[in-house]
SESE-42929 format. One record per residue: residue number from 0; z, x, y of N, C-alpha, C, O in turn. Coordinates in pm, whole numbers. Layout:
BEGIN
<rec><seq>NUM</seq><n_zz>Z</n_zz><n_xx>X</n_xx><n_yy>Y</n_yy><ca_zz>Z</ca_zz><ca_xx>X</ca_xx><ca_yy>Y</ca_yy><c_zz>Z</c_zz><c_xx>X</c_xx><c_yy>Y</c_yy><o_zz>Z</o_zz><o_xx>X</o_xx><o_yy>Y</o_yy></rec>
...
END
This chain:
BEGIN
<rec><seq>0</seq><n_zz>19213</n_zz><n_xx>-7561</n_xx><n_yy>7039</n_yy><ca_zz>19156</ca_zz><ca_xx>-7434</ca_xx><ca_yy>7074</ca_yy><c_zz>19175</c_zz><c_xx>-7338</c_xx><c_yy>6957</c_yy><o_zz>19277</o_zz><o_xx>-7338</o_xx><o_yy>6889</o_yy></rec>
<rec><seq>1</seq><n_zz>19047</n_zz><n_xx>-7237</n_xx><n_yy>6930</n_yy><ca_zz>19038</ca_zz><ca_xx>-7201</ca_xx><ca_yy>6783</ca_yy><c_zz>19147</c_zz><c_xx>-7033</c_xx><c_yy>6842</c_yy><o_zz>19117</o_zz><o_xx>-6980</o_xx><o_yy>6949</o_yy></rec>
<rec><seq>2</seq><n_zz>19237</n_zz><n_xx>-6989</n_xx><n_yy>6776</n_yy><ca_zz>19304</ca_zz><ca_xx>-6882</ca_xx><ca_yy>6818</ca_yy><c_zz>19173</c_zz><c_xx>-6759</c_xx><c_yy>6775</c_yy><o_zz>19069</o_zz><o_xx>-6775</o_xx><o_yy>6712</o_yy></rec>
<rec><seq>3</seq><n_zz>19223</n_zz><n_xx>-6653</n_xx><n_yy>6829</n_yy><ca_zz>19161</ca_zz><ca_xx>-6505</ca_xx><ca_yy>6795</ca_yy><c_zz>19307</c_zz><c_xx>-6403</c_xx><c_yy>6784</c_yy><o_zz>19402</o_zz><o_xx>-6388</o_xx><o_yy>6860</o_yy></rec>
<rec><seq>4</seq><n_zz>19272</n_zz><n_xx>-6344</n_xx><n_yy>6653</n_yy><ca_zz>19355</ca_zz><ca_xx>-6215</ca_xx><ca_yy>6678</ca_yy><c_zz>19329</c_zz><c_xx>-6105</c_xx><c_yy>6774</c_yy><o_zz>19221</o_zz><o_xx>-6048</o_xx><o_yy>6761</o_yy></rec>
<rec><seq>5</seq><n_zz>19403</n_zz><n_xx>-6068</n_xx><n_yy>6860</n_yy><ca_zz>19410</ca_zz><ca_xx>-5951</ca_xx><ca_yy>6908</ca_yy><c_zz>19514</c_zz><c_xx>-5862</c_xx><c_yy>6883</c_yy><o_zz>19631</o_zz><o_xx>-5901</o_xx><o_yy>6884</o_yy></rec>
<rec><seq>6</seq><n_zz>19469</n_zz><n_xx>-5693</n_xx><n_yy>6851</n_yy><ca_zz>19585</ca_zz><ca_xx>-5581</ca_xx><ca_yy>6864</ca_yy><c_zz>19543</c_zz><c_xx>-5513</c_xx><c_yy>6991</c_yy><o_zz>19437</o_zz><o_xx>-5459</o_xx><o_yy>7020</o_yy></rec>
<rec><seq>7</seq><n_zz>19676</n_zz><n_xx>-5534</n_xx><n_yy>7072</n_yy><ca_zz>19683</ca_zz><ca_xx>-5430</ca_xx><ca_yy>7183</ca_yy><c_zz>19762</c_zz><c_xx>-5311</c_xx><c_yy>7176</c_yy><o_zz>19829</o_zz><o_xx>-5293</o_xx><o_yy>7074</o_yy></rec>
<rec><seq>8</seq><n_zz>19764</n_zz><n_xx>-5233</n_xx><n_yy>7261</n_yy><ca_zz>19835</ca_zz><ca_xx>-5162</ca_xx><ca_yy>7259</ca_yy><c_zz>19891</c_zz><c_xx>-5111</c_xx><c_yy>7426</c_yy><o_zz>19830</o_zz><o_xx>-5082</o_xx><o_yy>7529</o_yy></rec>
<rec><seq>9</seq><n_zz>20037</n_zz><n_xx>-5120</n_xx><n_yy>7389</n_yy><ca_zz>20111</ca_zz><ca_xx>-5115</ca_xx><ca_yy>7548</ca_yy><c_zz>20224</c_zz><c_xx>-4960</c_xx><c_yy>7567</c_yy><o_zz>20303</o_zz><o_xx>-4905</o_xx><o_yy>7491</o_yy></rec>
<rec><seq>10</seq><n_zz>20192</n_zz><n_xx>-4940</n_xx><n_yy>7666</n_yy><ca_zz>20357</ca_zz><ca_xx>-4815</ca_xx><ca_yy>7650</ca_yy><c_zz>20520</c_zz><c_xx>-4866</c_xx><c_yy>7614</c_yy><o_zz>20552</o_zz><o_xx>-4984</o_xx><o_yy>7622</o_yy></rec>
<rec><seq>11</seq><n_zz>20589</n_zz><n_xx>-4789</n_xx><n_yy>7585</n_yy><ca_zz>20729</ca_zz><ca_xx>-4844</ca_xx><ca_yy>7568</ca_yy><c_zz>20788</c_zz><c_xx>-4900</c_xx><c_yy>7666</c_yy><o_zz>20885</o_zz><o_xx>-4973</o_xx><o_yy>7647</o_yy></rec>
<rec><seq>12</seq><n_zz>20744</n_zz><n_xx>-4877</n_xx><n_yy>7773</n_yy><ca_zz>20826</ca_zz><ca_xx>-4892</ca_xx><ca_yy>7887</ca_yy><c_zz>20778</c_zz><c_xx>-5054</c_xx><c_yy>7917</c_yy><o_zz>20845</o_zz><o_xx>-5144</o_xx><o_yy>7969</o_yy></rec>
<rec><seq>13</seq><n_zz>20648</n_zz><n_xx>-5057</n_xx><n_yy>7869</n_yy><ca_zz>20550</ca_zz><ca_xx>-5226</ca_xx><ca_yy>7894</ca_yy><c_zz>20708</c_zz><c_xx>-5328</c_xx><c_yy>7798</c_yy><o_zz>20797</o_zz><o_xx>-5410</o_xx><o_yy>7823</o_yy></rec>
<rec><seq>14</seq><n_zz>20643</n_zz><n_xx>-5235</n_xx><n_yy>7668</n_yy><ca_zz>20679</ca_zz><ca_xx>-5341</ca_xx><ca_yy>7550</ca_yy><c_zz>20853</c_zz><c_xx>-5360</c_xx><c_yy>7588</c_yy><o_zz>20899</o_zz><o_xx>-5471</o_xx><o_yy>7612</o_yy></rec>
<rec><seq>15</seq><n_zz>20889</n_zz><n_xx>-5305</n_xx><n_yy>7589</n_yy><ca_zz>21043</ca_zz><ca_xx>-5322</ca_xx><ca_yy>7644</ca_yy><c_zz>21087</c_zz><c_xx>-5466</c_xx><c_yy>7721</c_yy><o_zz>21167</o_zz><o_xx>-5557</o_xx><o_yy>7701</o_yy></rec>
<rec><seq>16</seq><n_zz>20986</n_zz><n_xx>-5429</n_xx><n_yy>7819</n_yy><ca_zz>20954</ca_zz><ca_xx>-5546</ca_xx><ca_yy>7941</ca_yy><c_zz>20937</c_zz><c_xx>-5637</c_xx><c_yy>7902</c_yy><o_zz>20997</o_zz><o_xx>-5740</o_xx><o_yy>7934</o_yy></rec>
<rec><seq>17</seq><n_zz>20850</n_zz><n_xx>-5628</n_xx><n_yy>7820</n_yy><ca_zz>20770</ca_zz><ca_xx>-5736</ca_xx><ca_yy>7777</ca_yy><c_zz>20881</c_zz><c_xx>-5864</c_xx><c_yy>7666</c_yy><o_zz>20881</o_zz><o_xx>-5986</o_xx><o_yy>7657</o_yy></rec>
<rec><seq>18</seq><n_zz>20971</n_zz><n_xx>-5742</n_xx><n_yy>7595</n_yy><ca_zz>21070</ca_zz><ca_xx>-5806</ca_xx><ca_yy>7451</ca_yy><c_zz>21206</c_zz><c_xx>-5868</c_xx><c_yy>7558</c_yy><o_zz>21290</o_zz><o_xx>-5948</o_xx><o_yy>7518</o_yy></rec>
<rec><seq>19</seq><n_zz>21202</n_zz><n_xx>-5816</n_xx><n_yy>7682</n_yy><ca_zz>21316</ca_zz><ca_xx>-5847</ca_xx><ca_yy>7771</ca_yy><c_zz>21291</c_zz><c_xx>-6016</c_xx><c_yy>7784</c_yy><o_zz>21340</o_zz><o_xx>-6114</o_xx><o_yy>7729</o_yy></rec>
<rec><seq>20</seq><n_zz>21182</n_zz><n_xx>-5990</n_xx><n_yy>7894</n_yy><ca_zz>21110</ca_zz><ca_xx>-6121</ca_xx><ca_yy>7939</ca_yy><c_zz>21113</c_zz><c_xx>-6266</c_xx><c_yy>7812</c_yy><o_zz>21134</o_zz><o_xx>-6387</o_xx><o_yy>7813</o_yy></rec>
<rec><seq>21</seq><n_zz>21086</n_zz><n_xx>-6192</n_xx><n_yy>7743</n_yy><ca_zz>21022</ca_zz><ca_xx>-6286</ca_xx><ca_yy>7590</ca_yy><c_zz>21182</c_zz><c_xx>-6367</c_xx><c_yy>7567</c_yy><o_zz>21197</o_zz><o_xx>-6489</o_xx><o_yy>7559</o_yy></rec>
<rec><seq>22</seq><n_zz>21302</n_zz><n_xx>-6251</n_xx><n_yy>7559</n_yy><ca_zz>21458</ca_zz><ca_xx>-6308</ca_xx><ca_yy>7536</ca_yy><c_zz>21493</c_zz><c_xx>-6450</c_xx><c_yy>7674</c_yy><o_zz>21520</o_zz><o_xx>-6569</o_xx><o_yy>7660</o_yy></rec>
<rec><seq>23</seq><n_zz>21481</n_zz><n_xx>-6388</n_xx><n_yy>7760</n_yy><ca_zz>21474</ca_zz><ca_xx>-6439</ca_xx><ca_yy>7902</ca_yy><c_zz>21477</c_zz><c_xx>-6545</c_xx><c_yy>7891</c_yy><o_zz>21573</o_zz><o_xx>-6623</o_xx><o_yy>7886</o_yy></rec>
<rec><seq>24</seq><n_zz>21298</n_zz><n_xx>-6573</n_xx><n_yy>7882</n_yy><ca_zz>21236</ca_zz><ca_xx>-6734</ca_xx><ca_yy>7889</ca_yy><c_zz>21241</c_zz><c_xx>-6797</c_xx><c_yy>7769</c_yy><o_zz>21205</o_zz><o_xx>-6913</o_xx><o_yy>7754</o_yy></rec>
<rec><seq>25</seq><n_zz>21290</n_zz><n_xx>-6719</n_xx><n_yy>7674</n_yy><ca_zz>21290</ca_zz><ca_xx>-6763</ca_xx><ca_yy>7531</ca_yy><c_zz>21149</c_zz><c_xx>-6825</c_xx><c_yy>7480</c_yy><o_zz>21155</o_zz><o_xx>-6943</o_xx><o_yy>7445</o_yy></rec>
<rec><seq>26</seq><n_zz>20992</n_zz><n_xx>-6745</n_xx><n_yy>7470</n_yy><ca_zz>20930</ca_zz><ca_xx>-6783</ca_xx><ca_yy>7484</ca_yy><c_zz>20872</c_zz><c_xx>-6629</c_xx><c_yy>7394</c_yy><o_zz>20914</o_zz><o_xx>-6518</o_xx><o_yy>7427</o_yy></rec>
<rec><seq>27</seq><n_zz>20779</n_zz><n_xx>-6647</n_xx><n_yy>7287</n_yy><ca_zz>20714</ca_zz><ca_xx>-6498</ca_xx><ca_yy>7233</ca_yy><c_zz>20671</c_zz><c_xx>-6457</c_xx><c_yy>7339</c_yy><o_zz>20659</o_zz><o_xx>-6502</o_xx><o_yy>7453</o_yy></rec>
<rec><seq>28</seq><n_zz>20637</n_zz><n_xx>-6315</n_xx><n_yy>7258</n_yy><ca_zz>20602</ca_zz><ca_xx>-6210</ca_xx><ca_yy>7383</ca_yy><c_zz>20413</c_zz><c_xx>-6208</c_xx><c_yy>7363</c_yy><o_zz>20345</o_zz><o_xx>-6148</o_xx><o_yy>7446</o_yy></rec>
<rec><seq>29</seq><n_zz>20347</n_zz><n_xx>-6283</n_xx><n_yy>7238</n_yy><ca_zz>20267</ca_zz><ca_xx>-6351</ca_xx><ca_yy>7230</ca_yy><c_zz>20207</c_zz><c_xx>-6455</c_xx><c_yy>7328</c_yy><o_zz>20094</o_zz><o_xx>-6458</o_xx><o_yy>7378</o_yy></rec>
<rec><seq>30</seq><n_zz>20305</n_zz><n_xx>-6535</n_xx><n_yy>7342</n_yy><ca_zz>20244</ca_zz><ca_xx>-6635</ca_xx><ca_yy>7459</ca_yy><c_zz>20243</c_zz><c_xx>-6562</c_xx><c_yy>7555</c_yy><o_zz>20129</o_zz><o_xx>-6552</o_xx><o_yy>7600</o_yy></rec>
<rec><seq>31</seq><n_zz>20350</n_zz><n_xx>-6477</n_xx><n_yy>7634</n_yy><ca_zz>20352</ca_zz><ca_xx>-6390</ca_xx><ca_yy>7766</ca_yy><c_zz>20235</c_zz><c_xx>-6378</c_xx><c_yy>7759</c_yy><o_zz>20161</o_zz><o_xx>-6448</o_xx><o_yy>7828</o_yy></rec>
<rec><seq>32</seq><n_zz>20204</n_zz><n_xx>-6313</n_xx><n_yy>7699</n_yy><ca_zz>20108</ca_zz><ca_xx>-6185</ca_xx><ca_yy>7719</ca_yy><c_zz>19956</c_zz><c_xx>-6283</c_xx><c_yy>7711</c_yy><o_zz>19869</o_zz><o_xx>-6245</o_xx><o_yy>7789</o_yy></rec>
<rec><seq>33</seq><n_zz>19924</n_zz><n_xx>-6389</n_xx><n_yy>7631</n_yy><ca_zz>19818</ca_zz><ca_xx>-6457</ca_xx><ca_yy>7619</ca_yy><c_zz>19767</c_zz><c_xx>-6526</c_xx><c_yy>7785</c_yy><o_zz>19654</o_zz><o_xx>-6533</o_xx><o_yy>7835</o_yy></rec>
<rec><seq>34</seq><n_zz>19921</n_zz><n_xx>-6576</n_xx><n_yy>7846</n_yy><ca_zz>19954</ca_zz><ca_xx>-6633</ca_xx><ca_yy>8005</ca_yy><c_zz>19863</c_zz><c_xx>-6576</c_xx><c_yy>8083</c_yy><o_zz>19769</o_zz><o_xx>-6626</o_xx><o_yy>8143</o_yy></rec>
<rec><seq>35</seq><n_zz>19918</n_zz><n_xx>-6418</n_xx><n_yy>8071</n_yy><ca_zz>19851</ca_zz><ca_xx>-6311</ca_xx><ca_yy>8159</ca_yy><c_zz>19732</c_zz><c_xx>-6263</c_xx><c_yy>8127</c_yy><o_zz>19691</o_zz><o_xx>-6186</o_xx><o_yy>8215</o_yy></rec>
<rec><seq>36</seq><n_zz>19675</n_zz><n_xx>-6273</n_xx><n_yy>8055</n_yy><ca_zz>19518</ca_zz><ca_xx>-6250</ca_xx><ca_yy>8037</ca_yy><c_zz>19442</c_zz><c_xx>-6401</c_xx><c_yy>8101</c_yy><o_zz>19356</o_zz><o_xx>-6415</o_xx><o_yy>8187</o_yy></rec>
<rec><seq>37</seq><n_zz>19509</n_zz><n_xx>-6492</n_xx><n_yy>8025</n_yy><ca_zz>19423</ca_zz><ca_xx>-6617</ca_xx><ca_yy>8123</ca_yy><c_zz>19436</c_zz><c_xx>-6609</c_xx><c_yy>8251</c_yy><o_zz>19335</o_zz><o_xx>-6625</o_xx><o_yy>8319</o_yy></rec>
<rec><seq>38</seq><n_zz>19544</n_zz><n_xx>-6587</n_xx><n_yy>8305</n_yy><ca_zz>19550</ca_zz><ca_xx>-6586</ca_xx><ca_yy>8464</ca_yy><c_zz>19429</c_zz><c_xx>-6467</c_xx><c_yy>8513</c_yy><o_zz>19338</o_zz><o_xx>-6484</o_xx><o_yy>8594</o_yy></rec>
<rec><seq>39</seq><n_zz>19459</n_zz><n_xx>-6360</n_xx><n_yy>8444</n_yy><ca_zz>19362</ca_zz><ca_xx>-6221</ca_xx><ca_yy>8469</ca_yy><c_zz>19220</c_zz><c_xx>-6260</c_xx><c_yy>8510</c_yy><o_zz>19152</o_zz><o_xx>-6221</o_xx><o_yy>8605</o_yy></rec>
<rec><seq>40</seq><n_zz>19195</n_zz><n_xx>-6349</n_xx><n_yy>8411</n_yy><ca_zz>19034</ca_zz><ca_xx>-6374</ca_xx><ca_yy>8382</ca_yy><c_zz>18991</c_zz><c_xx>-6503</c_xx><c_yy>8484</c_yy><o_zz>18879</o_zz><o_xx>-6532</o_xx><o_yy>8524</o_yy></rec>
<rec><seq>41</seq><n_zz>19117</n_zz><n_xx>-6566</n_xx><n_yy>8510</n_yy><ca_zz>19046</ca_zz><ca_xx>-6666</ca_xx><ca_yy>8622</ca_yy><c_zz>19044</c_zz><c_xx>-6605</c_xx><c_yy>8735</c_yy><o_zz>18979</o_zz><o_xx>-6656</o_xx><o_yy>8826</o_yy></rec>
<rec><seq>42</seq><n_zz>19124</n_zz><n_xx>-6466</n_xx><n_yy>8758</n_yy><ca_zz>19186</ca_zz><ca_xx>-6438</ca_xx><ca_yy>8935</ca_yy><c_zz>18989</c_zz><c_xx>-6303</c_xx><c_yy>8911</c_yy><o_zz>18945</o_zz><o_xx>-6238</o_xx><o_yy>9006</o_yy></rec>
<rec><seq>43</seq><n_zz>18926</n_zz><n_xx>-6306</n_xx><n_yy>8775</n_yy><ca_zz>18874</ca_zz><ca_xx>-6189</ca_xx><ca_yy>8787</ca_yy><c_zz>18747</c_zz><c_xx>-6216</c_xx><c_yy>8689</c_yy><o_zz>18724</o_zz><o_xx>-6152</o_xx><o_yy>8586</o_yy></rec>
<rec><seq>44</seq><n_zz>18678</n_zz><n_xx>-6311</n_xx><n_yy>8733</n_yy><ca_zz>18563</ca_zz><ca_xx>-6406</ca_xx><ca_yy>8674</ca_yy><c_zz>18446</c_zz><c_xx>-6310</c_xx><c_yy>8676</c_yy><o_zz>18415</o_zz><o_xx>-6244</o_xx><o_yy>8775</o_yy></rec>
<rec><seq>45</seq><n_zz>18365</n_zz><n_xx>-6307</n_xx><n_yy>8531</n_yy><ca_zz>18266</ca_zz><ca_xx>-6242</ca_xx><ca_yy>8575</ca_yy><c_zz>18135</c_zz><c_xx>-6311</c_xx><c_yy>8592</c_yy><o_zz>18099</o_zz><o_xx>-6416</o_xx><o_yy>8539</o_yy></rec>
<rec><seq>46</seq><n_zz>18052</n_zz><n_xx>-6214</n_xx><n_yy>8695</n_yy><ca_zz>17949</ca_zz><ca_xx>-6238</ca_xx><ca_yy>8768</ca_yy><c_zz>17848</c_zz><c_xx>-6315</c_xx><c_yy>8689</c_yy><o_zz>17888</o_zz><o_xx>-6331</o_xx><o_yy>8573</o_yy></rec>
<rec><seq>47</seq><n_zz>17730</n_zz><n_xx>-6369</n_xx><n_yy>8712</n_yy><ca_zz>17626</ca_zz><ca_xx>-6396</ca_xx><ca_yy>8713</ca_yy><c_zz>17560</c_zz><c_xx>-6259</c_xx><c_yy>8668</c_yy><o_zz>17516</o_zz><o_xx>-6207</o_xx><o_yy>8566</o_yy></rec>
<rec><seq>48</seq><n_zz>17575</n_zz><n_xx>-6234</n_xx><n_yy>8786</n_yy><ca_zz>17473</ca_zz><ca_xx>-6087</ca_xx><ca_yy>8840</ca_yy><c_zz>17565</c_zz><c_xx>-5980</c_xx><c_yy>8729</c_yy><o_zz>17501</o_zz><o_xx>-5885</o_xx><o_yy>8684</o_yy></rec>
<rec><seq>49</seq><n_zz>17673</n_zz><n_xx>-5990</n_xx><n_yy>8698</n_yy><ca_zz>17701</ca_zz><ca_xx>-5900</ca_xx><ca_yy>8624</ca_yy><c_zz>17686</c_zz><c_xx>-5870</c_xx><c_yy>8432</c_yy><o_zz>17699</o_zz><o_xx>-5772</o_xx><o_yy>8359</o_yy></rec>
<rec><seq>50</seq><n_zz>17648</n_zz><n_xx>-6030</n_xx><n_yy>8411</n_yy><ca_zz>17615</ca_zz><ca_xx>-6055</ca_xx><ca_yy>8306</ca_yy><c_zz>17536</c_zz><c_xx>-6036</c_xx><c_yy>8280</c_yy><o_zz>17513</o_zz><o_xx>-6019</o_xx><o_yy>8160</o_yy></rec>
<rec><seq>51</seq><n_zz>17404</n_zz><n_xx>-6022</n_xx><n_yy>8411</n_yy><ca_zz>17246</ca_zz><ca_xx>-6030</ca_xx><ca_yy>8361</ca_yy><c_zz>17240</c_zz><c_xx>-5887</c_xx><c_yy>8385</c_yy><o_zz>17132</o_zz><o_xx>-5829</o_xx><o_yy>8375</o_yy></rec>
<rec><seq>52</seq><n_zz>17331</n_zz><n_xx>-5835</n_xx><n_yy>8412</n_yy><ca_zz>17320</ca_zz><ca_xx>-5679</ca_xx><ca_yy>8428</ca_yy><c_zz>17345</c_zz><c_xx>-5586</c_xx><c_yy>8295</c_yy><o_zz>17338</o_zz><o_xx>-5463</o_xx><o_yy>8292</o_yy></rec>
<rec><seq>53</seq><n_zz>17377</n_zz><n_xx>-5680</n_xx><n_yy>8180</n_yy><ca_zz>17485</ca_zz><ca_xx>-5625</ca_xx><ca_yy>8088</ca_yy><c_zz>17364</c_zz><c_xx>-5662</c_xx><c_yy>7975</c_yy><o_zz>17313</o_zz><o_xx>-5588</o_xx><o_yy>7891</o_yy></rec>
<rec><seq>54</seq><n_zz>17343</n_zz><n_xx>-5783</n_xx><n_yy>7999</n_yy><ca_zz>17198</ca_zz><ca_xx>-5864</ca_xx><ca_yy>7907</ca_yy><c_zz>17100</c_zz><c_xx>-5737</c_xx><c_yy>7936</c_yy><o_zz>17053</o_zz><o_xx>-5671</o_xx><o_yy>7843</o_yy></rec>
<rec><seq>55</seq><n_zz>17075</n_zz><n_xx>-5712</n_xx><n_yy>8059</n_yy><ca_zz>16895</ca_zz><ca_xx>-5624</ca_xx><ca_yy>8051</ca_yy><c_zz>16982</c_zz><c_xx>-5469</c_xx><c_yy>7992</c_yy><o_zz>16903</o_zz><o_xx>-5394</o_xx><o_yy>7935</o_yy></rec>
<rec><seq>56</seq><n_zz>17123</n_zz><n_xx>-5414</n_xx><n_yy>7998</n_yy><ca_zz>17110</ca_zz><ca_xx>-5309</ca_xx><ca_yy>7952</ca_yy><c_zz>17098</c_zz><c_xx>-5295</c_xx><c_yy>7829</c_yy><o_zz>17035</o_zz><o_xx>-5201</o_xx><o_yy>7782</o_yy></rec>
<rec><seq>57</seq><n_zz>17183</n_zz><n_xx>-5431</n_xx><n_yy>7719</n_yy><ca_zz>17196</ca_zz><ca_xx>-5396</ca_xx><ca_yy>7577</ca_yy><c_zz>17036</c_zz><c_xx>-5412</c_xx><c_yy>7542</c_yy><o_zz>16975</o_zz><o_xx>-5351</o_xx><o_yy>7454</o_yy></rec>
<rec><seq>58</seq><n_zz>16984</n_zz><n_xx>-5513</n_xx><n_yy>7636</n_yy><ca_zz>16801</ca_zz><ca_xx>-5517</ca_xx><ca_yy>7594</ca_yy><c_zz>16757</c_zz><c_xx>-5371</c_xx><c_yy>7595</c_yy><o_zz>16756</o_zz><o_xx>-5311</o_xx><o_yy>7487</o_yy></rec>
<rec><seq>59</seq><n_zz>16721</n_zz><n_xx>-5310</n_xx><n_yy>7703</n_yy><ca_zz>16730</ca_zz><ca_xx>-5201</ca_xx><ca_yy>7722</ca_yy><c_zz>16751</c_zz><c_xx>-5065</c_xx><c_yy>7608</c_yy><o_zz>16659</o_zz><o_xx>-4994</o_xx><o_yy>7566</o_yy></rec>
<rec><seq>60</seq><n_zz>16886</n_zz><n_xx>-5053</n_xx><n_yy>7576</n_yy><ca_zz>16956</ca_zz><ca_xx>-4986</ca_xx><ca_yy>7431</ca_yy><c_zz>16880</c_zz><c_xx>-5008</c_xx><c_yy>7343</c_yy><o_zz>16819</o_zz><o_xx>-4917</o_xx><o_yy>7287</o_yy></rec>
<rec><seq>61</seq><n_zz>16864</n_zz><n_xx>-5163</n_xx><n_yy>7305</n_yy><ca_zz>16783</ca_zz><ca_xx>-5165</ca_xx><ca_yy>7197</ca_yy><c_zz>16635</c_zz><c_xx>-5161</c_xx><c_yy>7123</c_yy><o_zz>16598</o_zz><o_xx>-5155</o_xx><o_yy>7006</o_yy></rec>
<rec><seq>62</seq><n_zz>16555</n_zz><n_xx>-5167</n_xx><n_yy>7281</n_yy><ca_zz>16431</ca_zz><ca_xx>-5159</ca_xx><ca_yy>7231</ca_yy><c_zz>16387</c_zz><c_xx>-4999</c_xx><c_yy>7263</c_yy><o_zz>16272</o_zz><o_xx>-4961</o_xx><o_yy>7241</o_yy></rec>
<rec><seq>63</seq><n_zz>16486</n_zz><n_xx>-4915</n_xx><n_yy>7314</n_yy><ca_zz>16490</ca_zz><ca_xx>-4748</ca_xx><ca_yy>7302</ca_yy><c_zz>16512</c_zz><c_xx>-4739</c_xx><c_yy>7135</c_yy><o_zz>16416</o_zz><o_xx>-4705</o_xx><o_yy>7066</o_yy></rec>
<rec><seq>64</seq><n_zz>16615</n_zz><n_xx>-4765</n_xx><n_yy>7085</n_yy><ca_zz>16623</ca_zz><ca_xx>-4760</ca_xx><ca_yy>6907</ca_yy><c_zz>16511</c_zz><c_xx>-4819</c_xx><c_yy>6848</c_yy><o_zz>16437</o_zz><o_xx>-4778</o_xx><o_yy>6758</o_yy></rec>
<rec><seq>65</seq><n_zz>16510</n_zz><n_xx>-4952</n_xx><n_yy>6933</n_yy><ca_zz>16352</ca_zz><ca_xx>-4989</ca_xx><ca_yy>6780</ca_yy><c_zz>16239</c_zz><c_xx>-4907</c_xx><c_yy>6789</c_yy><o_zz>16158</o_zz><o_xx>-4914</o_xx><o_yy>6696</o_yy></rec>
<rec><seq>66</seq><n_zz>16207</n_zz><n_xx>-4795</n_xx><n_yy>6926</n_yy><ca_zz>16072</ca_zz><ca_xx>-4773</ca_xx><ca_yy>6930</ca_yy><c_zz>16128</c_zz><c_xx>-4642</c_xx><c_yy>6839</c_yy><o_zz>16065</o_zz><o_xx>-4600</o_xx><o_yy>6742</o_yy></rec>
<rec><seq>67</seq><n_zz>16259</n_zz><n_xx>-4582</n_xx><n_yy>6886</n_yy><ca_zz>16286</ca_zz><ca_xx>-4444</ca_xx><ca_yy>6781</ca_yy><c_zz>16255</c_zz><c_xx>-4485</c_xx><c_yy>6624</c_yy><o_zz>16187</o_zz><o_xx>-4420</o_xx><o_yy>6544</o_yy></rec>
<rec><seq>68</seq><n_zz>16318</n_zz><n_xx>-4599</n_xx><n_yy>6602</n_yy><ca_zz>16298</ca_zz><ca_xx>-4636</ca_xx><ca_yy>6490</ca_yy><c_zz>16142</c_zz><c_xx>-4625</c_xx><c_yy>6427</c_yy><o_zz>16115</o_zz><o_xx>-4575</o_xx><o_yy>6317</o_yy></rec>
<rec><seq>69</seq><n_zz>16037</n_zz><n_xx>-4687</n_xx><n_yy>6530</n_yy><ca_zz>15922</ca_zz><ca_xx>-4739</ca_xx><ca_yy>6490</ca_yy><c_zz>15819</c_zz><c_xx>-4633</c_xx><c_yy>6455</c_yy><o_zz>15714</o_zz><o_xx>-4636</o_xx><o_yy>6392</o_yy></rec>
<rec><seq>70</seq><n_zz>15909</n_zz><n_xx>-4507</n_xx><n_yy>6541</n_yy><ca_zz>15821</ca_zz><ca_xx>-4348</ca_xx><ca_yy>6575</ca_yy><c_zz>15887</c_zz><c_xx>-4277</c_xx><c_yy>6448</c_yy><o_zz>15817</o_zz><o_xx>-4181</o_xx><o_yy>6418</o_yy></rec>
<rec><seq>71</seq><n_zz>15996</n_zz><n_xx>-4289</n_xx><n_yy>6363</n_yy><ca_zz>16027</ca_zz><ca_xx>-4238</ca_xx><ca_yy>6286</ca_yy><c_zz>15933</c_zz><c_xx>-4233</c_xx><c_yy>6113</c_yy><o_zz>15979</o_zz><o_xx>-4166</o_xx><o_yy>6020</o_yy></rec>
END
């Protein structure tokens, strides 16, 4: 599996938690945190209907710019 960087950003009170946990399980606070986004995304799958909702708006966005564009 190809990695991606991500920067997040958490409150002190998260990251604390987070550097506790990490000592704990003896496990980065990298993996934690990678755990909980996969779990996130399976408990919170997106739609069909929400994708094709997202497809016709950026369509949408963009053929408003090309016609500004085309009128310019």
């Amino acid at each position: 599996m190809a990695l991606k960087q991500l920067n997040i950003r958490v409150d002190e009170e998260t990251a604390e938690q987070l550097k506790l946990r990490s000592t704990i399980e003896k496990r980065s606070v990298n993996e934690i945190v990678g755990e909980s986004l996969r779990e996130y995304s399976k408990r919170h799958p997106v739609s069909r209907a929400d994708m094709l909702a997202l497809v016709r708006a950026i369509a949408k966005e963009d053929a408003s710019i090309l016609k500004a564009l085309a009128d310019a």
